[in-house]
mmCIF file of the N, C-alpha and C atoms, coordinates in Angstrom:
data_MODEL
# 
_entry.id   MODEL 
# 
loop_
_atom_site.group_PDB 
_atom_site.id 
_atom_site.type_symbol 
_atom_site.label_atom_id 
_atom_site.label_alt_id 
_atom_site.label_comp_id 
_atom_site.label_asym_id 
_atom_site.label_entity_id 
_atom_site.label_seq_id 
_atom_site.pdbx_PDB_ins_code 
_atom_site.Cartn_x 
_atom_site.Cartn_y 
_atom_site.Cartn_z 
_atom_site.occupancy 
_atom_site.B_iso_or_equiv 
_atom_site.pdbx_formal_charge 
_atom_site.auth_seq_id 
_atom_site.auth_comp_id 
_atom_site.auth_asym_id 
_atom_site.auth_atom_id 
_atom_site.pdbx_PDB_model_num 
ATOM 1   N N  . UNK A 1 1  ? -71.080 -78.954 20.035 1.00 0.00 ? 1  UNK A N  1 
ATOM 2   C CA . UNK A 1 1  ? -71.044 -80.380 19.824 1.00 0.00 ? 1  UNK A CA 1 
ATOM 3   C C  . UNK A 1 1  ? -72.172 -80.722 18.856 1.00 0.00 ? 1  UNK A C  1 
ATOM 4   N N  . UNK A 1 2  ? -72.000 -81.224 17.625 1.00 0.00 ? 2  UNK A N  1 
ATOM 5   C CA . UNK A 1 2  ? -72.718 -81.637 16.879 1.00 0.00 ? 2  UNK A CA 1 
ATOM 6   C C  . UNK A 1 2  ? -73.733 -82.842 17.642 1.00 0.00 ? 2  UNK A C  1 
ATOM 7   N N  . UNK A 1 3  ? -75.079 -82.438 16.989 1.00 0.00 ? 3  UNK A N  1 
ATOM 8   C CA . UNK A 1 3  ? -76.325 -83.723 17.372 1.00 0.00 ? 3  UNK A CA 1 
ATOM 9   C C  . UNK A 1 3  ? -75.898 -85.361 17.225 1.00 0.00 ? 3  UNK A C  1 
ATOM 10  N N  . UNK A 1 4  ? -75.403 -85.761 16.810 1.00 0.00 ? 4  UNK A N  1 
ATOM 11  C CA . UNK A 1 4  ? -75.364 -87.055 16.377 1.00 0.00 ? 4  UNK A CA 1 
ATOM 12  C C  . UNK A 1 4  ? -74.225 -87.422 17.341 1.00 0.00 ? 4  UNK A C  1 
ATOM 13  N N  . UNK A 1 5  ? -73.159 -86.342 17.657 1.00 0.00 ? 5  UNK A N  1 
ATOM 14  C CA . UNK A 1 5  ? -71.749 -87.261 18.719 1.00 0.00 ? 5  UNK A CA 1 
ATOM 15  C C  . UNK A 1 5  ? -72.679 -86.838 19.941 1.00 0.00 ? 5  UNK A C  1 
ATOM 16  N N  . UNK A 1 6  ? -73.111 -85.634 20.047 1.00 0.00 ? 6  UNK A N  1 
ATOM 17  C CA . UNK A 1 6  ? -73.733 -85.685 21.220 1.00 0.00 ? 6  UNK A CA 1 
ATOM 18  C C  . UNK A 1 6  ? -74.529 -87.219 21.587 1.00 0.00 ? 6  UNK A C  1 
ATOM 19  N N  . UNK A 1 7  ? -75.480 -87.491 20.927 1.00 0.00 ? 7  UNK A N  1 
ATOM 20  C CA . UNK A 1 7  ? -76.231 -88.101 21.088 1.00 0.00 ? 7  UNK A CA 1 
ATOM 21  C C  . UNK A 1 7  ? -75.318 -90.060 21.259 1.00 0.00 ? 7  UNK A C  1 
ATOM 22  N N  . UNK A 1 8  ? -74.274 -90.257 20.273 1.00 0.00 ? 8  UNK A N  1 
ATOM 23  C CA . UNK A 1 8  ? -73.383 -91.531 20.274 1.00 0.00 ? 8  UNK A CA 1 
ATOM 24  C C  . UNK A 1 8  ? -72.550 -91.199 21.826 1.00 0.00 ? 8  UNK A C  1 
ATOM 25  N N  . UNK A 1 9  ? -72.301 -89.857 21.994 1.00 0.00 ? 9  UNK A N  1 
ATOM 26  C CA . UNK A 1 9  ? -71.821 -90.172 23.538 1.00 0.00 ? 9  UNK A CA 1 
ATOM 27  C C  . UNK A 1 9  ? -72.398 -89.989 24.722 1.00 0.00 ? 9  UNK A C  1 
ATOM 28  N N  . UNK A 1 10 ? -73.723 -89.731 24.910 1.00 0.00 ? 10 UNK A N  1 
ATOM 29  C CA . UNK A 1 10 ? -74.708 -90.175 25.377 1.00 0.00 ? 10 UNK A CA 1 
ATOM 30  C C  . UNK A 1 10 ? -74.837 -91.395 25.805 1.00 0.00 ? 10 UNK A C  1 
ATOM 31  N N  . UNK A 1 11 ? -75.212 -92.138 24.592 1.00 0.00 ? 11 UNK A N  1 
ATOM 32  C CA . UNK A 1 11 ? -75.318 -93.678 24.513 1.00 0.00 ? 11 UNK A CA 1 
ATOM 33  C C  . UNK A 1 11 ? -74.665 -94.418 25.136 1.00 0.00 ? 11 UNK A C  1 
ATOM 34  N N  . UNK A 1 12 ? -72.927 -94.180 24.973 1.00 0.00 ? 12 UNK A N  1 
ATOM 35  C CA . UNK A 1 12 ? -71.827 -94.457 25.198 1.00 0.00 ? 12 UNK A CA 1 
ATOM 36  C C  . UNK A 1 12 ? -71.471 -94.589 26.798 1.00 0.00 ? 12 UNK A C  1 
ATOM 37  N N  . UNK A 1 13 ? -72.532 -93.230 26.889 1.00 0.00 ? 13 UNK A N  1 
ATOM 38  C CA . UNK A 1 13 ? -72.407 -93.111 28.621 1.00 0.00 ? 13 UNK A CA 1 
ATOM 39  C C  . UNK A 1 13 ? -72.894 -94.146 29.791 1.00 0.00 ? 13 UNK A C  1 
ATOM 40  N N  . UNK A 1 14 ? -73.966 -94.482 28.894 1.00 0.00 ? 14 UNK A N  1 
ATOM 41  C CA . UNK A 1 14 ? -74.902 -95.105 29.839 1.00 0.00 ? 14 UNK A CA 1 
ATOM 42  C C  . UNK A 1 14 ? -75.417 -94.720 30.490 1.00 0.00 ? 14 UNK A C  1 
ATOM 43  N N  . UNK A 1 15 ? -76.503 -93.856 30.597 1.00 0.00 ? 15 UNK A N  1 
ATOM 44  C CA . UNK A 1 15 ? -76.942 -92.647 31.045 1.00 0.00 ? 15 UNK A CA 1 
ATOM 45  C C  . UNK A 1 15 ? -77.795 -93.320 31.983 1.00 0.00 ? 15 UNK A C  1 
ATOM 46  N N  . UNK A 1 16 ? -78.152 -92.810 33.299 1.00 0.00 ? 16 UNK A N  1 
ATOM 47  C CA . UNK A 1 16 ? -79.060 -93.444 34.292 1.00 0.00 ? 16 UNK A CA 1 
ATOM 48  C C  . UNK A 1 16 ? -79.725 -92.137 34.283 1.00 0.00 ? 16 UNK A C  1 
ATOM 49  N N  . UNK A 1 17 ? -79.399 -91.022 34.603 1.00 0.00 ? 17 UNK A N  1 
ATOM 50  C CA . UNK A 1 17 ? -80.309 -90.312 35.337 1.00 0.00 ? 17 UNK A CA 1 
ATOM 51  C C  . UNK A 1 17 ? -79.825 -88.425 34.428 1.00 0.00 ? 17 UNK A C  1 
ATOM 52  N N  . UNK A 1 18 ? -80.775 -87.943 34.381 1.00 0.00 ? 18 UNK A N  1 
ATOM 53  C CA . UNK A 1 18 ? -80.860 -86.786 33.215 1.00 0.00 ? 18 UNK A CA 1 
ATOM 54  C C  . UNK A 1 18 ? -81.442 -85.981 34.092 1.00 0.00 ? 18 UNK A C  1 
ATOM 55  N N  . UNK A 1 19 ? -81.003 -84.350 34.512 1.00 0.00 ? 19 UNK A N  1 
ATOM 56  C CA . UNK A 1 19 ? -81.882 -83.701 34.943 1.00 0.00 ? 19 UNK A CA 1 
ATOM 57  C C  . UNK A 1 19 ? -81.239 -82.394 34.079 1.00 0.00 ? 19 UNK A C  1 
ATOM 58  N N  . UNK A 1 20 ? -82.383 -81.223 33.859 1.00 0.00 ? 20 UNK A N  1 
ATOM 59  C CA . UNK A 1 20 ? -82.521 -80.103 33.183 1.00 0.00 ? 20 UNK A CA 1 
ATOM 60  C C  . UNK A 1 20 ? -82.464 -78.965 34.509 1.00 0.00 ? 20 UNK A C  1 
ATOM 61  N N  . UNK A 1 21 ? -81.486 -77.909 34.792 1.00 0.00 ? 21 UNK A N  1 
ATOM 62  C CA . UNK A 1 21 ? -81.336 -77.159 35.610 1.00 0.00 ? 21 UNK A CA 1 
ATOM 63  C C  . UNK A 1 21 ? -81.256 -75.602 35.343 1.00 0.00 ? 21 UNK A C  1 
ATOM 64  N N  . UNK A 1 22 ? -81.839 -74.845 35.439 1.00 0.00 ? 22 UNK A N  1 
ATOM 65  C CA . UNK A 1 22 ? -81.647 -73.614 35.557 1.00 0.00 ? 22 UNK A CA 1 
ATOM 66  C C  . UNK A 1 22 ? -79.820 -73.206 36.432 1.00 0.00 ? 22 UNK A C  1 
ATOM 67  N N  . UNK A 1 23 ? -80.003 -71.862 35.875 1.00 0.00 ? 23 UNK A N  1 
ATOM 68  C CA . UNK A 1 23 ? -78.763 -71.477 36.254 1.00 0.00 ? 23 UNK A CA 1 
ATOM 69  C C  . UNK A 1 23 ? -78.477 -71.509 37.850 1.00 0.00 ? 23 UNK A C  1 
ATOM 70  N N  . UNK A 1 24 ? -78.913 -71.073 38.222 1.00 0.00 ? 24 UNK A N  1 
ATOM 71  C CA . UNK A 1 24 ? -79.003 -70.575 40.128 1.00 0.00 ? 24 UNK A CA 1 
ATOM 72  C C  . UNK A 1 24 ? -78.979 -72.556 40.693 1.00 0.00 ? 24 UNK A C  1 
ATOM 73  N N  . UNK A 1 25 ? -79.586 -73.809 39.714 1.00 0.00 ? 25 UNK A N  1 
ATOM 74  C CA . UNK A 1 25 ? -80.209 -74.883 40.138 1.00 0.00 ? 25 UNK A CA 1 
ATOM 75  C C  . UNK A 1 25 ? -78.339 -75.501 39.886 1.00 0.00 ? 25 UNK A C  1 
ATOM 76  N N  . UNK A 1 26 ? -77.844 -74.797 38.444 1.00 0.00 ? 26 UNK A N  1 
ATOM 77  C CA . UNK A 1 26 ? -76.363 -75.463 38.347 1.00 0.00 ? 26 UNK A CA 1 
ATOM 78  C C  . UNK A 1 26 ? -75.053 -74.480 38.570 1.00 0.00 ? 26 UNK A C  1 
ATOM 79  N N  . UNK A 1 27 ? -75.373 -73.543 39.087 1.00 0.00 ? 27 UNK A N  1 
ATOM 80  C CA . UNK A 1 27 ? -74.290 -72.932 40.027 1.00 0.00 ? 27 UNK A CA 1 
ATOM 81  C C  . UNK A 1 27 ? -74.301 -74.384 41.900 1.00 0.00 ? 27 UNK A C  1 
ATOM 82  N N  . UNK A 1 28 ? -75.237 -74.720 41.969 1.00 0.00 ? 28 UNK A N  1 
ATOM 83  C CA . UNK A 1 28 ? -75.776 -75.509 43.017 1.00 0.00 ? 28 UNK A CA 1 
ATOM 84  C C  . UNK A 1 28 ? -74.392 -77.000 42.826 1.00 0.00 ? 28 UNK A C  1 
ATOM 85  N N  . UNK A 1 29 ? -74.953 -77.351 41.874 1.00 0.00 ? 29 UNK A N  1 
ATOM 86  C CA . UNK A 1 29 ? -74.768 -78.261 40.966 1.00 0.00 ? 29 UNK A CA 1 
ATOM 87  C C  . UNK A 1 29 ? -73.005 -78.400 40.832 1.00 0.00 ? 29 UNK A C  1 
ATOM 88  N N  . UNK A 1 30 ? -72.100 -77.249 40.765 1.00 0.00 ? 30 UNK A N  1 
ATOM 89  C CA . UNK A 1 30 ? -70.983 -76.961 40.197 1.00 0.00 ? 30 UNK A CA 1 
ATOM 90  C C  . UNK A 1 30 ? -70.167 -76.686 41.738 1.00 0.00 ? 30 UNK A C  1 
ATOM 91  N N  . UNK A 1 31 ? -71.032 -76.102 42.872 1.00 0.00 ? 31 UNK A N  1 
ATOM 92  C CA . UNK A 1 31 ? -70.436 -76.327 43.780 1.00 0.00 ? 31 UNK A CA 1 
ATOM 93  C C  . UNK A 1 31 ? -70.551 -77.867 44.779 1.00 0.00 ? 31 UNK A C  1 
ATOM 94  N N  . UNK A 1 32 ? -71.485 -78.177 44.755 1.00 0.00 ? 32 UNK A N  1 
ATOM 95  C CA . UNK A 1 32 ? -71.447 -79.624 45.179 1.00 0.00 ? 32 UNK A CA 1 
ATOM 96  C C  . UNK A 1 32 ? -70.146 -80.284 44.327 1.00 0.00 ? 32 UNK A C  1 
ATOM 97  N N  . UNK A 1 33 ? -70.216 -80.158 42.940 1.00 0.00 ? 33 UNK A N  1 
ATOM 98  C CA . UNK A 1 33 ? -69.094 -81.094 42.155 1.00 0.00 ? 33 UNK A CA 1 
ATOM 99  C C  . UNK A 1 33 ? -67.300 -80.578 42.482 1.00 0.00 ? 33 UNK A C  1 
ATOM 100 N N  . UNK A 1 34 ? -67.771 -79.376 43.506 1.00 0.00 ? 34 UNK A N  1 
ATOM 101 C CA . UNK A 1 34 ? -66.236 -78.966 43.872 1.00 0.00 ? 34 UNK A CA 1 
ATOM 102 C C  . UNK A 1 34 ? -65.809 -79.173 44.988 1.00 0.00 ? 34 UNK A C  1 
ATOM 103 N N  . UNK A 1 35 ? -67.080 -79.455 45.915 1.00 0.00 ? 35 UNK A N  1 
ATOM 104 C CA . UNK A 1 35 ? -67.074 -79.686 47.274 1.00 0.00 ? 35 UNK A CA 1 
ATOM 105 C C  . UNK A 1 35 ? -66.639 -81.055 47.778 1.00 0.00 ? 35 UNK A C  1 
ATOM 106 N N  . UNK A 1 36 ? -67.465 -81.883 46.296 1.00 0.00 ? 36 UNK A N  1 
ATOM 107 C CA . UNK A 1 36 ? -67.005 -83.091 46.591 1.00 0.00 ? 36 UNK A CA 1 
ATOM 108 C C  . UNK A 1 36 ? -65.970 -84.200 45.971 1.00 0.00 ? 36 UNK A C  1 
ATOM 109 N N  . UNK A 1 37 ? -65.149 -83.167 45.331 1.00 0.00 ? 37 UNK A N  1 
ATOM 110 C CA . UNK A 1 37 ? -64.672 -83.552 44.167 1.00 0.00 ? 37 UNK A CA 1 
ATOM 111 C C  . UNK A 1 37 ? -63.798 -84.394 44.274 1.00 0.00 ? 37 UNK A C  1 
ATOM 112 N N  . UNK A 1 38 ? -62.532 -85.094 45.633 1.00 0.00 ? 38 UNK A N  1 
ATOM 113 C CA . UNK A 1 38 ? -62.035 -86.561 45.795 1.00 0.00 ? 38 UNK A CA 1 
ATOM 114 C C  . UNK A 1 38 ? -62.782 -87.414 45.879 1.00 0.00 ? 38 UNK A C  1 
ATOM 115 N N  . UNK A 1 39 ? -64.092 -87.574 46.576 1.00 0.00 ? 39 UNK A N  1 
ATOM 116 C CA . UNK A 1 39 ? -64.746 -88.574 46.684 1.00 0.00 ? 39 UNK A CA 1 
ATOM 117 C C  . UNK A 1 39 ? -65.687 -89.283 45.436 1.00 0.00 ? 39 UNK A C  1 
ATOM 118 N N  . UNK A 1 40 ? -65.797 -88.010 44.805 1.00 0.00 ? 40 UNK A N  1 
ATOM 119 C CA . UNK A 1 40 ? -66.271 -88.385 43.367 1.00 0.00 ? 40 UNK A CA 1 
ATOM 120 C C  . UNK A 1 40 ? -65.664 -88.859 42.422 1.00 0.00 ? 40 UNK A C  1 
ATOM 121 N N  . UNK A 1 41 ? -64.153 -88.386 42.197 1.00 0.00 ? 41 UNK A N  1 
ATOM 122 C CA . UNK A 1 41 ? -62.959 -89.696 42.099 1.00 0.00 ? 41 UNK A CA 1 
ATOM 123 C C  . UNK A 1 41 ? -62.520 -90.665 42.073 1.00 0.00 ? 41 UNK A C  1 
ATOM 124 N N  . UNK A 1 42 ? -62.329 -90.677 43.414 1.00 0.00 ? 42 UNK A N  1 
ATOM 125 C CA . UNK A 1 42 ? -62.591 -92.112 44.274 1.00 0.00 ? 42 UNK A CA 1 
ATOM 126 C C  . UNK A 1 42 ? -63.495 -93.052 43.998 1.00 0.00 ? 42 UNK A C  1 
ATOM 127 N N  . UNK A 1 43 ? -64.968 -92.745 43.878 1.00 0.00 ? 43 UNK A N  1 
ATOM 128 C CA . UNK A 1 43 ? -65.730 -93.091 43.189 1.00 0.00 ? 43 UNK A CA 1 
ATOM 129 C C  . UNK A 1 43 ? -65.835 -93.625 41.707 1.00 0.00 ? 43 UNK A C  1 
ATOM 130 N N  . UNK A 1 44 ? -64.906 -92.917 41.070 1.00 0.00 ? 44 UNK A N  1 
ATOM 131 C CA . UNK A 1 44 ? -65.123 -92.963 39.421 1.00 0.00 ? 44 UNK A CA 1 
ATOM 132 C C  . UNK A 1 44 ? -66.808 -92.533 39.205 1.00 0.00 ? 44 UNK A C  1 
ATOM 133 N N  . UNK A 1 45 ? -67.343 -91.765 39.803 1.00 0.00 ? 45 UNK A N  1 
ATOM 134 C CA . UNK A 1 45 ? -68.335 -90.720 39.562 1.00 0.00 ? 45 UNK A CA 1 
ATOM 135 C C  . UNK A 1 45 ? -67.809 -90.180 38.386 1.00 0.00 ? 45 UNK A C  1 
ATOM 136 N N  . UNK A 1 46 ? -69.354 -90.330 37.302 1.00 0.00 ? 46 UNK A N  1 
ATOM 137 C CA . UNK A 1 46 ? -69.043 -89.715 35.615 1.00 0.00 ? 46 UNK A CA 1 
ATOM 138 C C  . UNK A 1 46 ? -70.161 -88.931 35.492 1.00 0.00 ? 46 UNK A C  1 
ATOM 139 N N  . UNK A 1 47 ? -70.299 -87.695 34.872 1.00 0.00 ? 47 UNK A N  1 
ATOM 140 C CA . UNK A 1 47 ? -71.511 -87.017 34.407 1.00 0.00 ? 47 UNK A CA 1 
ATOM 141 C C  . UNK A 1 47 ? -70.627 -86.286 33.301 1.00 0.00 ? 47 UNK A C  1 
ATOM 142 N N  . UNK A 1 48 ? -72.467 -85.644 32.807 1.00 0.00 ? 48 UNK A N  1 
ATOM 143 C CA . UNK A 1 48 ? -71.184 -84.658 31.876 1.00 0.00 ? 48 UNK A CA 1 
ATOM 144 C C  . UNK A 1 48 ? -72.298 -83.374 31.745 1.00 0.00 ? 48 UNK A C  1 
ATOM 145 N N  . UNK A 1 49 ? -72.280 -82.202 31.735 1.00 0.00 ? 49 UNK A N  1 
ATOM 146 C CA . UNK A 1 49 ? -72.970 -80.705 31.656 1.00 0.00 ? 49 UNK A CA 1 
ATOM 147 C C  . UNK A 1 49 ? -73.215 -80.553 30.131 1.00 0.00 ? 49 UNK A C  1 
ATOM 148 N N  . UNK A 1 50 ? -74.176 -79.818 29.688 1.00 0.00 ? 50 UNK A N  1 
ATOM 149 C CA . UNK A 1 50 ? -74.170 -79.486 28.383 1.00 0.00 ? 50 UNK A CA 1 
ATOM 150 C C  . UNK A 1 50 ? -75.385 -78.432 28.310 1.00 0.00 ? 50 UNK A C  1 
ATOM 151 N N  . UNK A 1 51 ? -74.813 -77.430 28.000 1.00 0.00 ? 51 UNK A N  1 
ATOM 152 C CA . UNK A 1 51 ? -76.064 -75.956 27.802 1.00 0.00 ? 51 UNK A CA 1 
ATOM 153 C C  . UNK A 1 51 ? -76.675 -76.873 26.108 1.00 0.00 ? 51 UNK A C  1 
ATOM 154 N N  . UNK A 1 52 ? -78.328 -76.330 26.776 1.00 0.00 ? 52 UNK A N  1 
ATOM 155 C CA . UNK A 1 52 ? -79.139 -77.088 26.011 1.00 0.00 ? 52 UNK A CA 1 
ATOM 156 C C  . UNK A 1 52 ? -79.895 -75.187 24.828 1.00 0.00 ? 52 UNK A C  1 
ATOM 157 N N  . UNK A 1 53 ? -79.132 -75.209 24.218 1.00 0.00 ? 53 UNK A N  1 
ATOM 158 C CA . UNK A 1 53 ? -79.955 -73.779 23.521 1.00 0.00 ? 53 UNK A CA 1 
ATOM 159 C C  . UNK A 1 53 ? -81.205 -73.414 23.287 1.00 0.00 ? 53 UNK A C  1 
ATOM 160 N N  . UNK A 1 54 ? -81.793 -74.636 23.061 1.00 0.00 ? 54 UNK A N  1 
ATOM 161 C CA . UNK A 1 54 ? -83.099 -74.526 22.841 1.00 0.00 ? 54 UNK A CA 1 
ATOM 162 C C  . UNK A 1 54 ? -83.989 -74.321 23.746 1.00 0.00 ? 54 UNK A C  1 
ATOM 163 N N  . UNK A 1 55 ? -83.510 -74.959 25.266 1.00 0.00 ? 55 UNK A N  1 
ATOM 164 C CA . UNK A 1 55 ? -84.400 -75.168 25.875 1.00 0.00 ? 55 UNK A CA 1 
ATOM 165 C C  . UNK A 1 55 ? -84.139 -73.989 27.082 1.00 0.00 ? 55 UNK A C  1 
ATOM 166 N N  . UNK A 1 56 ? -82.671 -73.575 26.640 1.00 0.00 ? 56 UNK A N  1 
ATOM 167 C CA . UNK A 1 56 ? -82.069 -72.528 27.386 1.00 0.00 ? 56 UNK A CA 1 
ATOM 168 C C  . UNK A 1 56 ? -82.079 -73.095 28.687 1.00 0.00 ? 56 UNK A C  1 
ATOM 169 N N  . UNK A 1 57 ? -81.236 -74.520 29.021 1.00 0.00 ? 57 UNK A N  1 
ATOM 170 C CA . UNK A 1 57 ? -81.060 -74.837 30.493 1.00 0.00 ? 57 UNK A CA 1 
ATOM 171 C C  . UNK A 1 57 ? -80.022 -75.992 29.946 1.00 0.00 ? 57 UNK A C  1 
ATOM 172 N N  . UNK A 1 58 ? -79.338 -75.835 31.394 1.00 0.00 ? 58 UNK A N  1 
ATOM 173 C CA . UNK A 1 58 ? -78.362 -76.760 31.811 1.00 0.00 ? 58 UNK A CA 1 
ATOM 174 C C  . UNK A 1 58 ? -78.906 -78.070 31.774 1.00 0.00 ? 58 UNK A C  1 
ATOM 175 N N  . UNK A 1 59 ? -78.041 -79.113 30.954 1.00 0.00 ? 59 UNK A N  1 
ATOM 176 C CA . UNK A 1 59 ? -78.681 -80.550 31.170 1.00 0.00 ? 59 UNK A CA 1 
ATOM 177 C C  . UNK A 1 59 ? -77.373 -81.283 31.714 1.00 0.00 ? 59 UNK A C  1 
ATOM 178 N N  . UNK A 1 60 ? -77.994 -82.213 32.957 1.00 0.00 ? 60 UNK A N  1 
ATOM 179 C CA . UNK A 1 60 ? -76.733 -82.867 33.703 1.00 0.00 ? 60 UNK A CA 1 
ATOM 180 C C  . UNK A 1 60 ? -77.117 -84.788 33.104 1.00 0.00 ? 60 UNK A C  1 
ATOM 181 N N  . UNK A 1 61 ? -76.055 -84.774 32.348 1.00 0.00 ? 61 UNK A N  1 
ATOM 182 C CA . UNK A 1 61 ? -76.614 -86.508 32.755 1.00 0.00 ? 61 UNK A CA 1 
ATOM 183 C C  . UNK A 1 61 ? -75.003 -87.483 33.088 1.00 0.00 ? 61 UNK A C  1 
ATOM 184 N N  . UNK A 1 62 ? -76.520 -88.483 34.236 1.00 0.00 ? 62 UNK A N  1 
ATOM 185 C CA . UNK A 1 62 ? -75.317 -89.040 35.046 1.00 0.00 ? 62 UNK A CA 1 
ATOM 186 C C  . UNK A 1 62 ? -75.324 -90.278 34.703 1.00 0.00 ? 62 UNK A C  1 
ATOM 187 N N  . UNK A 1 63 ? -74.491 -90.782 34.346 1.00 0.00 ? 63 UNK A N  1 
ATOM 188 C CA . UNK A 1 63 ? -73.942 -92.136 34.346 1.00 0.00 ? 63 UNK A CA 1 
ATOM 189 C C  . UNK A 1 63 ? -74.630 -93.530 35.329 1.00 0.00 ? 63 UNK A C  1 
ATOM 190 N N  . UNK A 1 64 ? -74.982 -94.360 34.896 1.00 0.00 ? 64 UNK A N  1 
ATOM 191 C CA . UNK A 1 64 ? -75.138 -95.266 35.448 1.00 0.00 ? 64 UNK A CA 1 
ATOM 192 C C  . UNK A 1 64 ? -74.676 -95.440 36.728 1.00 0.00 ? 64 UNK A C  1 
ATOM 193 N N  . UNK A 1 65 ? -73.186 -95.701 36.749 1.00 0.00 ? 65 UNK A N  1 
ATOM 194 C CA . UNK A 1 65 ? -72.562 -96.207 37.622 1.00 0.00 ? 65 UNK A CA 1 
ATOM 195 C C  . UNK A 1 65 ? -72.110 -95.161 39.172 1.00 0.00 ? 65 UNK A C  1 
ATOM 196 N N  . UNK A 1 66 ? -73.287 -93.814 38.993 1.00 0.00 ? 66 UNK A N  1 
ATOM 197 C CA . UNK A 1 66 ? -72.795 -92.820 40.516 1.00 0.00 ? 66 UNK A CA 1 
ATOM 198 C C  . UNK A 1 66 ? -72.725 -93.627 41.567 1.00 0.00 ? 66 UNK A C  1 
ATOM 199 N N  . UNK A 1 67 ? -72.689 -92.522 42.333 1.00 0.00 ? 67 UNK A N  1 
ATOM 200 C CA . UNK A 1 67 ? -73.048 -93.037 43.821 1.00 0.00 ? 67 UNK A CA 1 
ATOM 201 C C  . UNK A 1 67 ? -73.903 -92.689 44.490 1.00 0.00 ? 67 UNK A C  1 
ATOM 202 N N  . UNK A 1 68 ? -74.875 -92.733 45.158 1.00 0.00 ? 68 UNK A N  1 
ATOM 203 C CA . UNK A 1 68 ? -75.672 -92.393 45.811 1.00 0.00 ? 68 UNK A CA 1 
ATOM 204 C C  . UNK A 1 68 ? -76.049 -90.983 46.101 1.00 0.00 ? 68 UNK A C  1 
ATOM 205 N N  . UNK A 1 69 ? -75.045 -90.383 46.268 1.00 0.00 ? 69 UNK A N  1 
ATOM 206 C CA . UNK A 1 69 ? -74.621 -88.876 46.827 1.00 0.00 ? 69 UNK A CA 1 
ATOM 207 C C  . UNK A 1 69 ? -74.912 -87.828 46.118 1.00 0.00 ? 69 UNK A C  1 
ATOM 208 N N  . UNK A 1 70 ? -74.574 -88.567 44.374 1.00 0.00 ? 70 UNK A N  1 
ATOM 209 C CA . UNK A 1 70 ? -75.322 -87.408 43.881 1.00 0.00 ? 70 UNK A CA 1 
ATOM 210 C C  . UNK A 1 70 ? -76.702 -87.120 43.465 1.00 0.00 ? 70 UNK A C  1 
ATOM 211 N N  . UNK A 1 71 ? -77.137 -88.495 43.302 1.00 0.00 ? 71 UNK A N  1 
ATOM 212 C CA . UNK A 1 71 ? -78.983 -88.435 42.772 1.00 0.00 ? 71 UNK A CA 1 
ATOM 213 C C  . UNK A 1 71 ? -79.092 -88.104 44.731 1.00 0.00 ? 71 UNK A C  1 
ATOM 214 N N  . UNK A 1 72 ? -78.755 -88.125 45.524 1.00 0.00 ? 72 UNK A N  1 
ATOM 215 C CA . UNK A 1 72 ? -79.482 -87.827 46.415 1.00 0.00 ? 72 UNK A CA 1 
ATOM 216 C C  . UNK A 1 72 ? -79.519 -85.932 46.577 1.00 0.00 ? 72 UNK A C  1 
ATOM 217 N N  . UNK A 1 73 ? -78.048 -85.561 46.061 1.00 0.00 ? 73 UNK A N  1 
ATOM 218 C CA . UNK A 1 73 ? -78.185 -83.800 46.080 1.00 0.00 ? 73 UNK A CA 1 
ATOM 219 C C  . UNK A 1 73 ? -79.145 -83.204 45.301 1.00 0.00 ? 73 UNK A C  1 
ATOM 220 N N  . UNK A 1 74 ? -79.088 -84.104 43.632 1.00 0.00 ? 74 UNK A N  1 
ATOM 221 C CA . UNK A 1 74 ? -80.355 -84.091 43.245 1.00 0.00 ? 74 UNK A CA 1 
ATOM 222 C C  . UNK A 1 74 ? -82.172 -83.850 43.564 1.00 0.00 ? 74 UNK A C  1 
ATOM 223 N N  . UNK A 1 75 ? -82.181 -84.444 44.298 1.00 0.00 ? 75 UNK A N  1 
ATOM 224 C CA . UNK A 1 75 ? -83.415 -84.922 44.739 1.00 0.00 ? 75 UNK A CA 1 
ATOM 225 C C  . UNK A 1 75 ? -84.038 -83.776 45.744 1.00 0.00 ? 75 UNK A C  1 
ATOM 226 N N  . UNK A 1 76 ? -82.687 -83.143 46.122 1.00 0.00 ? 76 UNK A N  1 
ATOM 227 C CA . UNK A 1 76 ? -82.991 -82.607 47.721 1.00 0.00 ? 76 UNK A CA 1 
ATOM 228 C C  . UNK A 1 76 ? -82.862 -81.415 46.580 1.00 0.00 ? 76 UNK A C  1 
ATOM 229 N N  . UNK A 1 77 ? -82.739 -81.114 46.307 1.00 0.00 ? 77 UNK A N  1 
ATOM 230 C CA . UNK A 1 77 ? -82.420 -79.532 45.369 1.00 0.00 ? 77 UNK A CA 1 
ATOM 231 C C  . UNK A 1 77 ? -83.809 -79.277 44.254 1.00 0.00 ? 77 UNK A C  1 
ATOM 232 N N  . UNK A 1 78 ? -84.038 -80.231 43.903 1.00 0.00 ? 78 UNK A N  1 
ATOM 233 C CA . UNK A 1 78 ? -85.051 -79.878 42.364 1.00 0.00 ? 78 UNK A CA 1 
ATOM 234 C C  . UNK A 1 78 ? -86.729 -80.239 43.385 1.00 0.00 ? 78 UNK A C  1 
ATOM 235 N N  . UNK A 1 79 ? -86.488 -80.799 44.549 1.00 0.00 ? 79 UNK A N  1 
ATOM 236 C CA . UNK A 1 79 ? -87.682 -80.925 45.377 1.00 0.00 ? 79 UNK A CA 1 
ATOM 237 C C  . UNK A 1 79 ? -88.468 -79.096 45.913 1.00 0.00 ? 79 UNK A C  1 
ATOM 238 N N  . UNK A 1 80 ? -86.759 -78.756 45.833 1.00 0.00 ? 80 UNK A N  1 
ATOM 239 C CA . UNK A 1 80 ? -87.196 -76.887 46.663 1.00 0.00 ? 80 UNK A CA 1 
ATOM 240 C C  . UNK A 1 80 ? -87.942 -76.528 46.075 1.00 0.00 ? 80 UNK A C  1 
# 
């Protein structure tokens, strides 16, 4: 994905909340999003994944409009 759409759909997103994850942190990450994946639906829960090369880590950013559930898996995971 080129810098500049990256960055216009970013914007686009409305990004609330950005976290940078190691692999083992978004294997975590990928099963929560499978575990919970009607309710996040239901929700209209939006994020979007993007391997960051440079920094060599997973970047998650979430949308404004989540739900609770996931800045809270968040929180409880990047605290370990």
């Amino acid at each position: 994905m080129c810098r500049f759409f990256k960055k216009q759909f970013i914007k686009d997103m409305d990004i609330e909340f950005t976290h940078e994850l190691n692999l083992e942190q978004f294997e975590n990450w990928c099963t929560f999003c499978l575990d919970n994946t009607i309710e996040m639906y239901e929700n209209k829960d939006s994020y979007m994944n993007v391997w960051d090369r440079e920094k060599e880590k997973y970047i998650v950013y979430i949308q404004r409009n989540e739900q609770s559930g996931i800045e809270n898996f968040f929180n409880k995971m990047l605290v370990k």
